[in-house]
PDB file of N, CA, C and O in Angstrom:
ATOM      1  N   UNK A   1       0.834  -1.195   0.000  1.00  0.00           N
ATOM      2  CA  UNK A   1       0.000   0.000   0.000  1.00  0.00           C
ATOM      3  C   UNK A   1       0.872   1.249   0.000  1.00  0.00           C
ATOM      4  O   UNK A   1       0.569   2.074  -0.862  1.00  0.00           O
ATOM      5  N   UNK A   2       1.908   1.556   0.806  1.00  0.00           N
ATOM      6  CA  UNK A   2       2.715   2.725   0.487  1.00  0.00           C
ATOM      7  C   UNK A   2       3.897   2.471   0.002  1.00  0.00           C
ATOM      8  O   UNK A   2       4.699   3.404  -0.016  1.00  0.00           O
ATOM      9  N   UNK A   3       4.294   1.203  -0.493  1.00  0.00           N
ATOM     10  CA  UNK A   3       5.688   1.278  -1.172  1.00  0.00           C
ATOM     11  C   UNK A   3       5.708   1.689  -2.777  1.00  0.00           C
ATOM     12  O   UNK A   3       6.720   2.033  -3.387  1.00  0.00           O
ATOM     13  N   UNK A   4       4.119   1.558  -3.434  1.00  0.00           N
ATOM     14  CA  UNK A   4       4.239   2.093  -4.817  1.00  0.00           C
ATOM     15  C   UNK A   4       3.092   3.111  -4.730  1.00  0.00           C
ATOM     16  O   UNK A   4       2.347   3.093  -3.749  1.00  0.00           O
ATOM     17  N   UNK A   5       2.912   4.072  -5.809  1.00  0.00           N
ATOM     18  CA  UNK A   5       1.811   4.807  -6.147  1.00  0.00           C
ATOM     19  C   UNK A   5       1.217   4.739  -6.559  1.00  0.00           C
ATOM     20  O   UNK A   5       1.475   5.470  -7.515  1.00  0.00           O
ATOM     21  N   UNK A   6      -0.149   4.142  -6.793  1.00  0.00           N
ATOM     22  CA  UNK A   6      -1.035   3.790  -7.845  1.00  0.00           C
ATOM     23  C   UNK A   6      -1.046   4.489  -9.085  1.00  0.00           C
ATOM     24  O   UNK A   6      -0.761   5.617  -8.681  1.00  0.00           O
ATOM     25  N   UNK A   7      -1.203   4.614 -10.546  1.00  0.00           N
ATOM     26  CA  UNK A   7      -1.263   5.111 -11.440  1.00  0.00           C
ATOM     27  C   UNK A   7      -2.384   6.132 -11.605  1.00  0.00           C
ATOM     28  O   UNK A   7      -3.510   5.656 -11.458  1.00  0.00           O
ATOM     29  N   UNK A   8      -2.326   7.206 -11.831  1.00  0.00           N
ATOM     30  CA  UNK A   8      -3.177   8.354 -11.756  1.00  0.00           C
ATOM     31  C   UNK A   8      -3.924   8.068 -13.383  1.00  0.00           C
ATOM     32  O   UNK A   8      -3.311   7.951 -14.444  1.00  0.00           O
ATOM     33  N   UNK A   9      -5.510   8.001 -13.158  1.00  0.00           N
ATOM     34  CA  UNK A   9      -6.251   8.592 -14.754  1.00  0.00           C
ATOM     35  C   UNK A   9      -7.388   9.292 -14.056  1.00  0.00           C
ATOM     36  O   UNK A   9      -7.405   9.604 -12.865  1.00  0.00           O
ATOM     37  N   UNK A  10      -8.387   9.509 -14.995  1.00  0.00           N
ATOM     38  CA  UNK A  10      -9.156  10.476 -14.683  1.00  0.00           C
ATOM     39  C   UNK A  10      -9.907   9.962 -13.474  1.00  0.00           C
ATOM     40  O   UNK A  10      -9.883  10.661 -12.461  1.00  0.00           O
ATOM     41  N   UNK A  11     -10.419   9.082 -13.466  1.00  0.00           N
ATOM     42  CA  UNK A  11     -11.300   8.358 -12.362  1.00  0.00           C
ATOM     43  C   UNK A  11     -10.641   8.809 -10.635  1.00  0.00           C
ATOM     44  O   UNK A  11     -11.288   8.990  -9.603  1.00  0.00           O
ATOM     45  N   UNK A  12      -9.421   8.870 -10.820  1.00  0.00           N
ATOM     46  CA  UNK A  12      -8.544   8.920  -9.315  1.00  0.00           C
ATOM     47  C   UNK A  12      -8.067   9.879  -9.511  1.00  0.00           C
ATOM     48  O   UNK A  12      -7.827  10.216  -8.352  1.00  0.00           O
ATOM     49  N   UNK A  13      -7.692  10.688 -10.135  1.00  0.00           N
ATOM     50  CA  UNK A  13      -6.929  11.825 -10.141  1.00  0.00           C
ATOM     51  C   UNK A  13      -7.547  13.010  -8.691  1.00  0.00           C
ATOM     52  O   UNK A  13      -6.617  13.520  -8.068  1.00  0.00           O
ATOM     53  N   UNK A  14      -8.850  13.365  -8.257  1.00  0.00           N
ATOM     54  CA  UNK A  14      -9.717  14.128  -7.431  1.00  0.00           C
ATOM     55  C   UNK A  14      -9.391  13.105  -6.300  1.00  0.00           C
ATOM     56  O   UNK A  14      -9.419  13.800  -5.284  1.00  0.00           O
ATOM     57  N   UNK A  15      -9.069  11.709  -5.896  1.00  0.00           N
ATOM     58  CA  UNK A  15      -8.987  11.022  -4.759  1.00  0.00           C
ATOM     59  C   UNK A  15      -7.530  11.205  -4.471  1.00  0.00           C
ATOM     60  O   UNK A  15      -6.700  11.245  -5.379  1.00  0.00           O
ATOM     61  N   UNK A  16      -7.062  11.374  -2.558  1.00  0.00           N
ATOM     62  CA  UNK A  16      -6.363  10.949  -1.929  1.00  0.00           C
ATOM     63  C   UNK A  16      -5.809   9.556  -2.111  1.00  0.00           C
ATOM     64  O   UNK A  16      -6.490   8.569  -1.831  1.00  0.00           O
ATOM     65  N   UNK A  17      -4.277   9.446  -2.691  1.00  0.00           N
ATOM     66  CA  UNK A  17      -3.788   8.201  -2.044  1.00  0.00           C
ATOM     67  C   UNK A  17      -3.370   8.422  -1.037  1.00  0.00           C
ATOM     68  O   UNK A  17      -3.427   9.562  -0.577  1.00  0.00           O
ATOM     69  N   UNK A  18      -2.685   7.156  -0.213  1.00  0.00           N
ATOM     70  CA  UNK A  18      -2.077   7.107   1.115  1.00  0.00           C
ATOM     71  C   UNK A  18      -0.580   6.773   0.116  1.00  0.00           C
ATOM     72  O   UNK A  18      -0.238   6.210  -0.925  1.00  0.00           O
ATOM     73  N   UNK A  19      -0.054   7.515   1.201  1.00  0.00           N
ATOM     74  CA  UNK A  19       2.082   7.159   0.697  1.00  0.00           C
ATOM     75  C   UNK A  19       2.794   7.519   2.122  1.00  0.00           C
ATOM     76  O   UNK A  19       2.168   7.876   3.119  1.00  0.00           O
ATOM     77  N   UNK A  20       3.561   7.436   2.081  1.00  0.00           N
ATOM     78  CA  UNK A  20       4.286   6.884   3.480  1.00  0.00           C
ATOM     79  C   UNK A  20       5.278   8.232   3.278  1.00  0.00           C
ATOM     80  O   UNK A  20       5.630   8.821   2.256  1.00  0.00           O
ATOM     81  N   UNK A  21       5.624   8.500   4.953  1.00  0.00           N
ATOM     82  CA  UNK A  21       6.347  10.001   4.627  1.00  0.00           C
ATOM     83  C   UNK A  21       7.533   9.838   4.192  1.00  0.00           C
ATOM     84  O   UNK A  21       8.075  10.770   3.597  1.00  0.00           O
ATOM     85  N   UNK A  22       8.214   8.595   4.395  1.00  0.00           N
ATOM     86  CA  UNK A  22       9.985   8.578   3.845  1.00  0.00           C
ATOM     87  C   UNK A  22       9.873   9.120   2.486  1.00  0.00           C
ATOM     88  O   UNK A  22      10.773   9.893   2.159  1.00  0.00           O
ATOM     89  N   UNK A  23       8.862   8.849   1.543  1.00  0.00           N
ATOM     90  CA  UNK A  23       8.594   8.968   0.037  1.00  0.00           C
ATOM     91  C   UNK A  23       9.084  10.064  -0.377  1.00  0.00           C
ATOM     92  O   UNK A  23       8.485  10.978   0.190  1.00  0.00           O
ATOM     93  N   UNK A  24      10.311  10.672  -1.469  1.00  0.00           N
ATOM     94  CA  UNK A  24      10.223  11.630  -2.121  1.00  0.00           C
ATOM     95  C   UNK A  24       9.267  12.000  -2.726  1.00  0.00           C
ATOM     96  O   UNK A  24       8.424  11.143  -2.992  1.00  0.00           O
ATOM     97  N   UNK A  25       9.074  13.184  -3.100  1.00  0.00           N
ATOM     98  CA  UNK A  25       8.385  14.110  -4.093  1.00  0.00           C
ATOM     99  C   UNK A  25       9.002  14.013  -5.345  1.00  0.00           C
ATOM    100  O   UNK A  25      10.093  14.549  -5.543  1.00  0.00           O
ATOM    101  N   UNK A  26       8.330  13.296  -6.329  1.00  0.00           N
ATOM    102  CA  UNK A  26       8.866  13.037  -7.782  1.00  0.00           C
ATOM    103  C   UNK A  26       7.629  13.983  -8.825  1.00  0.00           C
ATOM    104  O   UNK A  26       6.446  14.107  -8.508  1.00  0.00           O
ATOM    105  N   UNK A  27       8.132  14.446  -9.826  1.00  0.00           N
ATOM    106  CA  UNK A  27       7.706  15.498 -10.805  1.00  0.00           C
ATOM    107  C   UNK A  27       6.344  14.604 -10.860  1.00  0.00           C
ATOM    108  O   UNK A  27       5.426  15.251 -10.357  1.00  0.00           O
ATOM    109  N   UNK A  28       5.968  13.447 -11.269  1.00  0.00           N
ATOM    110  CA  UNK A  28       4.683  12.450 -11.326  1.00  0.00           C
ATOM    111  C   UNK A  28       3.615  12.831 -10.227  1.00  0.00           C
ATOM    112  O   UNK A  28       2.417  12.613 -10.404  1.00  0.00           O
ATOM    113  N   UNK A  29       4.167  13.470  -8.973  1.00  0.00           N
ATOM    114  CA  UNK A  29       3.692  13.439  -7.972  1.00  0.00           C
ATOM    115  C   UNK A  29       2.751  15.004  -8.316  1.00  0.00           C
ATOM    116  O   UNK A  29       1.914  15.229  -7.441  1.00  0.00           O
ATOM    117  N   UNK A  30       2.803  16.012  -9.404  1.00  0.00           N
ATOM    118  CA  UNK A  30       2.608  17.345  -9.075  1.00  0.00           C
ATOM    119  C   UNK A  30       1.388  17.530  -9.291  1.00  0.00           C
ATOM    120  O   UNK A  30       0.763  16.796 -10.057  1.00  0.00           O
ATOM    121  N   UNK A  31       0.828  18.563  -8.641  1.00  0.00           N
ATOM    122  CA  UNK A  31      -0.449  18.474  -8.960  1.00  0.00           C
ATOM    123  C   UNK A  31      -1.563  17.620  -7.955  1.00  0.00           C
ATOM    124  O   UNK A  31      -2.770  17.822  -8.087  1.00  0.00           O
ATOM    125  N   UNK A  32      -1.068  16.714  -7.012  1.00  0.00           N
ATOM    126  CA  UNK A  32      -1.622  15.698  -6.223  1.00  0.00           C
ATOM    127  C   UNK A  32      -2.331  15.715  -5.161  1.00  0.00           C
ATOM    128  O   UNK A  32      -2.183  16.686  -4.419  1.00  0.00           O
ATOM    129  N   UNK A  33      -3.075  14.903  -4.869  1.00  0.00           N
ATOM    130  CA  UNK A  33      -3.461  15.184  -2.904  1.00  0.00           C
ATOM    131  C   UNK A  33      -3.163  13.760  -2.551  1.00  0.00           C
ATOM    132  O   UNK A  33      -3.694  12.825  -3.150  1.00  0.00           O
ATOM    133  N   UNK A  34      -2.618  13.660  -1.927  1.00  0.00           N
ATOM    134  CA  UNK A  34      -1.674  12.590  -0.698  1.00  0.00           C
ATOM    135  C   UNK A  34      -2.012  12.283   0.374  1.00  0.00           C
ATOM    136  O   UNK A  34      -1.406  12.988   1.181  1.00  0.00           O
ATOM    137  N   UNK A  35      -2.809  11.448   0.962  1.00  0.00           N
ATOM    138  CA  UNK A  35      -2.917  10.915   2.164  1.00  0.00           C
ATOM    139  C   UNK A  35      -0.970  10.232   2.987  1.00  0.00           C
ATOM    140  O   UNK A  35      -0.312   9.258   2.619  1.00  0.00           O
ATOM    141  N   UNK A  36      -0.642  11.280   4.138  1.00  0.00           N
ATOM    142  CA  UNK A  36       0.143  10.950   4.764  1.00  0.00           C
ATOM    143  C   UNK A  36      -0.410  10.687   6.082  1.00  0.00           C
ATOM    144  O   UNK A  36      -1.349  11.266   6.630  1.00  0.00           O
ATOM    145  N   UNK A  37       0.401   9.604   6.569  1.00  0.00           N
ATOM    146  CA  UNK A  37       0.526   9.499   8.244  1.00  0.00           C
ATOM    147  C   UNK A  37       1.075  10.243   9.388  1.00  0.00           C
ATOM    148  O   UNK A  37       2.294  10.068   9.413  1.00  0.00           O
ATOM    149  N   UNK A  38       0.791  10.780  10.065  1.00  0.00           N
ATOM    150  CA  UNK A  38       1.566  12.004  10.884  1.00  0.00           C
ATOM    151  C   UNK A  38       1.854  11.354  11.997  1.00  0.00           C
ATOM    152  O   UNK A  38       2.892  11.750  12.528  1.00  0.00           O
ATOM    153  N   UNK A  39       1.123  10.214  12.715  1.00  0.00           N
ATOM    154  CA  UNK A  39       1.541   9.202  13.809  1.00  0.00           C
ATOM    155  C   UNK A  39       0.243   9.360  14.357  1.00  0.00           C
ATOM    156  O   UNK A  39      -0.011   8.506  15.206  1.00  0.00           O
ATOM    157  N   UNK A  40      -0.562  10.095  14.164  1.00  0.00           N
ATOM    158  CA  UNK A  40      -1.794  10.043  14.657  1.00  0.00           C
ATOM    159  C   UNK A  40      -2.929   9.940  13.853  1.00  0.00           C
ATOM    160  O   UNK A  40      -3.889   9.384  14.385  1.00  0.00           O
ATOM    161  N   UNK A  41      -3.092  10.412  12.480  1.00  0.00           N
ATOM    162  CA  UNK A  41      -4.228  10.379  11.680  1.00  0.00           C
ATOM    163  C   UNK A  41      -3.726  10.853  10.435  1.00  0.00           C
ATOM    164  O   UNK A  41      -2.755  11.607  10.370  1.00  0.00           O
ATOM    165  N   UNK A  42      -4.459  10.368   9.279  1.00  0.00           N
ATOM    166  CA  UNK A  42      -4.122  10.375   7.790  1.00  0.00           C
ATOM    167  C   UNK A  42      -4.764  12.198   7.820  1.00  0.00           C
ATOM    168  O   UNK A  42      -5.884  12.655   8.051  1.00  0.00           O
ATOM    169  N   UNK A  43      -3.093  13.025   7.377  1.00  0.00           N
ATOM    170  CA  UNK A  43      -3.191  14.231   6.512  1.00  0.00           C
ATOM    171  C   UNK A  43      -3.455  14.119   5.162  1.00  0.00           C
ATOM    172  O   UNK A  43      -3.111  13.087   4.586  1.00  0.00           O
ATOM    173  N   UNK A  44      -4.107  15.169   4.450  1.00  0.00           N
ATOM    174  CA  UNK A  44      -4.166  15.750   3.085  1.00  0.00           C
ATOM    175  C   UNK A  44      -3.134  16.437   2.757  1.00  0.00           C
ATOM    176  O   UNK A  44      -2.900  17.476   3.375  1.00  0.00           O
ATOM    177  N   UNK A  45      -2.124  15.926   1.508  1.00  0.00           N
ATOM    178  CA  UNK A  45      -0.637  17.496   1.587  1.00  0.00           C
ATOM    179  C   UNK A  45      -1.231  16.960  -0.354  1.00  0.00           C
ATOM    180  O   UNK A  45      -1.429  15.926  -0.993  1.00  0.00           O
ATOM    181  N   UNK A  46      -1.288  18.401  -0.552  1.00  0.00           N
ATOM    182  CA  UNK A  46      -1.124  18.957  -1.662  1.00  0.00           C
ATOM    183  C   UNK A  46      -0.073  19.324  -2.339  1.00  0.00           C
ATOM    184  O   UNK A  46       0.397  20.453  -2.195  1.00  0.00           O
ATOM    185  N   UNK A  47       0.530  18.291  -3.303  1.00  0.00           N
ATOM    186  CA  UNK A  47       1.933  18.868  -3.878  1.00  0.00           C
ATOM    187  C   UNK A  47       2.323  19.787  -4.556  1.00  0.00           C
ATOM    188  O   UNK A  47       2.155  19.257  -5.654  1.00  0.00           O
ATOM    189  N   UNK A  48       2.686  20.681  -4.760  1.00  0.00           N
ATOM    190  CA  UNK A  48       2.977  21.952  -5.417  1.00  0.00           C
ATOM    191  C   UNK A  48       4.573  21.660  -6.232  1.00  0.00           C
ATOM    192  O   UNK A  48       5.141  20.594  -5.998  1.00  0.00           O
ATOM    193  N   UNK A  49       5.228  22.700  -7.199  1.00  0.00           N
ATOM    194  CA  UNK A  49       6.149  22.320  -7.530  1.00  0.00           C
ATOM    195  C   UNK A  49       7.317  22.772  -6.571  1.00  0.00           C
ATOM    196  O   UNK A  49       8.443  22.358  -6.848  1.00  0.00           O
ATOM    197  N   UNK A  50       7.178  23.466  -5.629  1.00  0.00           N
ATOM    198  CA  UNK A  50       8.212  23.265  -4.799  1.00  0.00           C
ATOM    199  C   UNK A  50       8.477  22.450  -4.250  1.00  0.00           C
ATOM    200  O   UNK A  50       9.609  22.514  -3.771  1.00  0.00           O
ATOM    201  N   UNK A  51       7.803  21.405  -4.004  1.00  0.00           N
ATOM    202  CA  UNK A  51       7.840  20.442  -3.268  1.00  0.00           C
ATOM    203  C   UNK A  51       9.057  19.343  -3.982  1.00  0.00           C
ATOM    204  O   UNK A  51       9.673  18.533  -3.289  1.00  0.00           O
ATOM    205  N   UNK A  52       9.220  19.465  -5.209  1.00  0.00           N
ATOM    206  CA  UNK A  52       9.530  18.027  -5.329  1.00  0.00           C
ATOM    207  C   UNK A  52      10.822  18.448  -5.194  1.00  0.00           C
ATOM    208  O   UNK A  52      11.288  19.587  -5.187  1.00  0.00           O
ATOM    209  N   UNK A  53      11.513  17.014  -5.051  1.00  0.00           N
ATOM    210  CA  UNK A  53      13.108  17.066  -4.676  1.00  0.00           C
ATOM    211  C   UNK A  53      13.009  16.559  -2.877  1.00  0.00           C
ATOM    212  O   UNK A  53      13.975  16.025  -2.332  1.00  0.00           O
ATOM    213  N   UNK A  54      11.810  16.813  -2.200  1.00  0.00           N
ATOM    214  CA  UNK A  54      11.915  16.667  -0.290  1.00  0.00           C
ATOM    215  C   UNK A  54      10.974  15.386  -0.367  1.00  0.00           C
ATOM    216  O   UNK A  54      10.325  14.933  -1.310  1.00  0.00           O
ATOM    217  N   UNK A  55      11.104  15.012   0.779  1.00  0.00           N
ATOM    218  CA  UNK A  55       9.953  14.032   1.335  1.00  0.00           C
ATOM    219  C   UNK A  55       8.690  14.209   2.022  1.00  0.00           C
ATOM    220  O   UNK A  55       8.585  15.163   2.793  1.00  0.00           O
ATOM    221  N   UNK A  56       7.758  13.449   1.855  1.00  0.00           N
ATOM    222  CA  UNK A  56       6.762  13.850   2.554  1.00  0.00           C
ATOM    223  C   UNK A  56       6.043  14.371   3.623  1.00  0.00           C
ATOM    224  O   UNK A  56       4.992  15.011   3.621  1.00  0.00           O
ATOM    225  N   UNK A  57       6.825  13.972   4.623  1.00  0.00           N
ATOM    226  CA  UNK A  57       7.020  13.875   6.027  1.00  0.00           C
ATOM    227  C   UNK A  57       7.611  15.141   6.313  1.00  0.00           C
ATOM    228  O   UNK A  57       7.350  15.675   7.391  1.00  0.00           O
ATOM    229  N   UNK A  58       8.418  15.729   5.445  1.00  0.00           N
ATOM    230  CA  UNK A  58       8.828  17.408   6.018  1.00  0.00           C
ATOM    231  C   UNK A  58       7.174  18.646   5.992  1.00  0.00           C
ATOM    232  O   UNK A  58       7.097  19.740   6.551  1.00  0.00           O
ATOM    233  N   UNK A  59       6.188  18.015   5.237  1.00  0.00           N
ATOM    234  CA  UNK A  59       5.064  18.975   5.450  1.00  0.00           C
ATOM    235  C   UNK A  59       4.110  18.278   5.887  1.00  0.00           C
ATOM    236  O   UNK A  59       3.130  17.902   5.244  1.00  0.00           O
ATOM    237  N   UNK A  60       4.437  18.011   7.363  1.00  0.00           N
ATOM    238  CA  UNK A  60       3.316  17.688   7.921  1.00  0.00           C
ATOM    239  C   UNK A  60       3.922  17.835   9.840  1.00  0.00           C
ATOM    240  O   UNK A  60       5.070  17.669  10.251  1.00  0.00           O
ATOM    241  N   UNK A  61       2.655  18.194  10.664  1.00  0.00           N
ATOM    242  CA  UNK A  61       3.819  18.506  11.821  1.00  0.00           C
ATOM    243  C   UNK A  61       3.298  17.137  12.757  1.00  0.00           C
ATOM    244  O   UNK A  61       2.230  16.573  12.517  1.00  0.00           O
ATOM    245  N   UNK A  62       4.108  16.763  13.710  1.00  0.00           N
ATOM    246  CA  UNK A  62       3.673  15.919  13.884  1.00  0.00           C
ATOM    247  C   UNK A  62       4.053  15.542  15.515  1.00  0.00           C
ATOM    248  O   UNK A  62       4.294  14.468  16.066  1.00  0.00           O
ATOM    249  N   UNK A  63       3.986  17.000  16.034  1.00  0.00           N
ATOM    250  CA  UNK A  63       3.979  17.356  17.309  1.00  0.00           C
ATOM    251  C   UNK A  63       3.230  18.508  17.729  1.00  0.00           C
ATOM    252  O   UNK A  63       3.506  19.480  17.026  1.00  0.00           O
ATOM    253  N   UNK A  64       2.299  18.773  18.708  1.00  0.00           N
ATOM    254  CA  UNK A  64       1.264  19.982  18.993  1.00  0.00           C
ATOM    255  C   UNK A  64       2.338  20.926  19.635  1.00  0.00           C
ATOM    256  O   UNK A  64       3.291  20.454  20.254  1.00  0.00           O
ATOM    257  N   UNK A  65       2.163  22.235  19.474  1.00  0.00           N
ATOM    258  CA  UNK A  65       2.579  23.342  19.607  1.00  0.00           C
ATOM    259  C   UNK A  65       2.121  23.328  20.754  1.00  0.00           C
ATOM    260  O   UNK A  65       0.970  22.968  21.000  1.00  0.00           O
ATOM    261  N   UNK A  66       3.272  23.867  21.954  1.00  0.00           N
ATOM    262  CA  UNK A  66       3.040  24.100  23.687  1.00  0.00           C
ATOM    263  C   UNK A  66       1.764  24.971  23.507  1.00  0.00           C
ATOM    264  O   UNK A  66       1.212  25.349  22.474  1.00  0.00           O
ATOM    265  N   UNK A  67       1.441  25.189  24.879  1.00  0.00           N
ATOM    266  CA  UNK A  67       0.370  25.699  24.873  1.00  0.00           C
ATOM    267  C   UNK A  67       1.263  27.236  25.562  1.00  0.00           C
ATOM    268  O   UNK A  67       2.197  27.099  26.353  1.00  0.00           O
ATOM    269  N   UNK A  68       0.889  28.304  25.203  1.00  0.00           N
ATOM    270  CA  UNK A  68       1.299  29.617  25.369  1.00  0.00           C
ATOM    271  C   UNK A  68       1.283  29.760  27.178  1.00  0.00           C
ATOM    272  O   UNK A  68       2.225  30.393  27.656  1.00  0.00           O
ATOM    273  N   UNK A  69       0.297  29.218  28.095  1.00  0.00           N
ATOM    274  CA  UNK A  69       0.338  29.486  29.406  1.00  0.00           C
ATOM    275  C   UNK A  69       1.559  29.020  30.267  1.00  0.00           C
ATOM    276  O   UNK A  69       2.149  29.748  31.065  1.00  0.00           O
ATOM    277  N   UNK A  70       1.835  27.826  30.024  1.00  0.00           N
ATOM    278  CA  UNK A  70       2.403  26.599  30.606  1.00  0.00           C
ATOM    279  C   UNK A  70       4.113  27.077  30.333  1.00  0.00           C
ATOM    280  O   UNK A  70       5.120  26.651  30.899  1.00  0.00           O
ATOM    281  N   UNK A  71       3.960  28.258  29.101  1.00  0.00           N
ATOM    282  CA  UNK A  71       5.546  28.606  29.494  1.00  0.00           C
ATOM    283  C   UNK A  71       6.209  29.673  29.127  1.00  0.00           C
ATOM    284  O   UNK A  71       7.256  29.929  28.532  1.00  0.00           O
ATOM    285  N   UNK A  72       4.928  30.502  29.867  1.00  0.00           N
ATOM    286  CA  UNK A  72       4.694  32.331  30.144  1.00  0.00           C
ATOM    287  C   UNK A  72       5.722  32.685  30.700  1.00  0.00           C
ATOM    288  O   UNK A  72       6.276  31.711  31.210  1.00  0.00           O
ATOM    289  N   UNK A  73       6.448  33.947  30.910  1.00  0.00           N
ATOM    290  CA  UNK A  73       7.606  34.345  31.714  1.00  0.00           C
ATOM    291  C   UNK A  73       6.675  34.863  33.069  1.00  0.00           C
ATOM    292  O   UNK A  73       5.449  34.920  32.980  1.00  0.00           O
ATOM    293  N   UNK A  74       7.130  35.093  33.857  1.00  0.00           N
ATOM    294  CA  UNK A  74       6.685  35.481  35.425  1.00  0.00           C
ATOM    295  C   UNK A  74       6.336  37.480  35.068  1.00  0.00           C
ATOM    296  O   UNK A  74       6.963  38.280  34.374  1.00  0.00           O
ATOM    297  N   UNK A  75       5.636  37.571  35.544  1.00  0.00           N
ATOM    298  CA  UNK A  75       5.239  38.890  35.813  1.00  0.00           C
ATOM    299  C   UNK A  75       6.368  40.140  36.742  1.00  0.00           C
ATOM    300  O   UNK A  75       6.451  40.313  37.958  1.00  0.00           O
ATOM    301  N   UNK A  76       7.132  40.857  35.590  1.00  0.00           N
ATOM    302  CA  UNK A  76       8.007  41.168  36.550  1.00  0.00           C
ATOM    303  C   UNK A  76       7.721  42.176  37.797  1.00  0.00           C
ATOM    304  O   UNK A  76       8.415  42.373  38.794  1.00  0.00           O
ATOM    305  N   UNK A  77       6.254  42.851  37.350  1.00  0.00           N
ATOM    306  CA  UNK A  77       5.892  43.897  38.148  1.00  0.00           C
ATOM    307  C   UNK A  77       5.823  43.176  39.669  1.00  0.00           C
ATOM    308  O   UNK A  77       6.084  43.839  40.673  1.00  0.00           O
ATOM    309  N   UNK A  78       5.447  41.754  39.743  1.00  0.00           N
ATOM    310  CA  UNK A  78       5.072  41.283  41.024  1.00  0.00           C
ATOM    311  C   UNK A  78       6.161  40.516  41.895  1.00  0.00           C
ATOM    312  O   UNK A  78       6.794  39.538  41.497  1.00  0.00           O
ATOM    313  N   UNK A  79       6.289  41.165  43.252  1.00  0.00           N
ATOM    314  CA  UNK A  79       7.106  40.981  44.039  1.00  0.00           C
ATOM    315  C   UNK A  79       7.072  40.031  44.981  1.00  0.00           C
ATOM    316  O   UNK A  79       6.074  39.961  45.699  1.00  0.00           O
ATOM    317  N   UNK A  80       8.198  39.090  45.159  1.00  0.00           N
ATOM    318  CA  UNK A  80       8.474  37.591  45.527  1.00  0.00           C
ATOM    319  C   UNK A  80       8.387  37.941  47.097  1.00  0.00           C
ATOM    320  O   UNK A  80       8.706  39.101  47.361  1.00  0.00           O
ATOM    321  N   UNK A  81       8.021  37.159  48.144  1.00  0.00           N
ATOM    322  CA  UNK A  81       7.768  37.580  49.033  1.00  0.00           C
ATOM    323  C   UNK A  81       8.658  36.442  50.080  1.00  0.00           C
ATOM    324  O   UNK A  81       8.631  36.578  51.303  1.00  0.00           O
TER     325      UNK A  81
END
């Protein structure tokens, strides 16, 4: 299932395949929508022509962004007692 790409015609061309993130971006690929694995749930990445030449797995994130509270600086106006 992700070691080849299925052949694109008109019928599939509008459907998501699944491909595995090690996968380069090959010129065949342009134009595409891609089902990748992020470690948690199948992304949509849309290939563009910048893309090709990298792997899949560089556009997709696959860790949540801290949460802004949890690692606020201290309030300097307020005095330690």
């Amino acid at each position: 299932m992700y070691g080849s790409i299925p052949e694109r015609d008109s019928t599939t061309s509008c459907l998501a395949q699944p491909v595995a993130r090690w996968r380069e971006i090959e010129l065949e690929h342009l134009n595409g929508t891609y089902l990748v694995h992020n470690g948690k749930e199948q992304t949509k990445v849309k290939v563009m022509s910048k893309m090709v030449g990298h792997k899949f797995g560089e556009f997709l994130f696959t860790r949540k962004k801290p949460r802004g509270d949890r690692h606020a600086k201290a309030d300097p106006r307020k005095k330690k007692r």
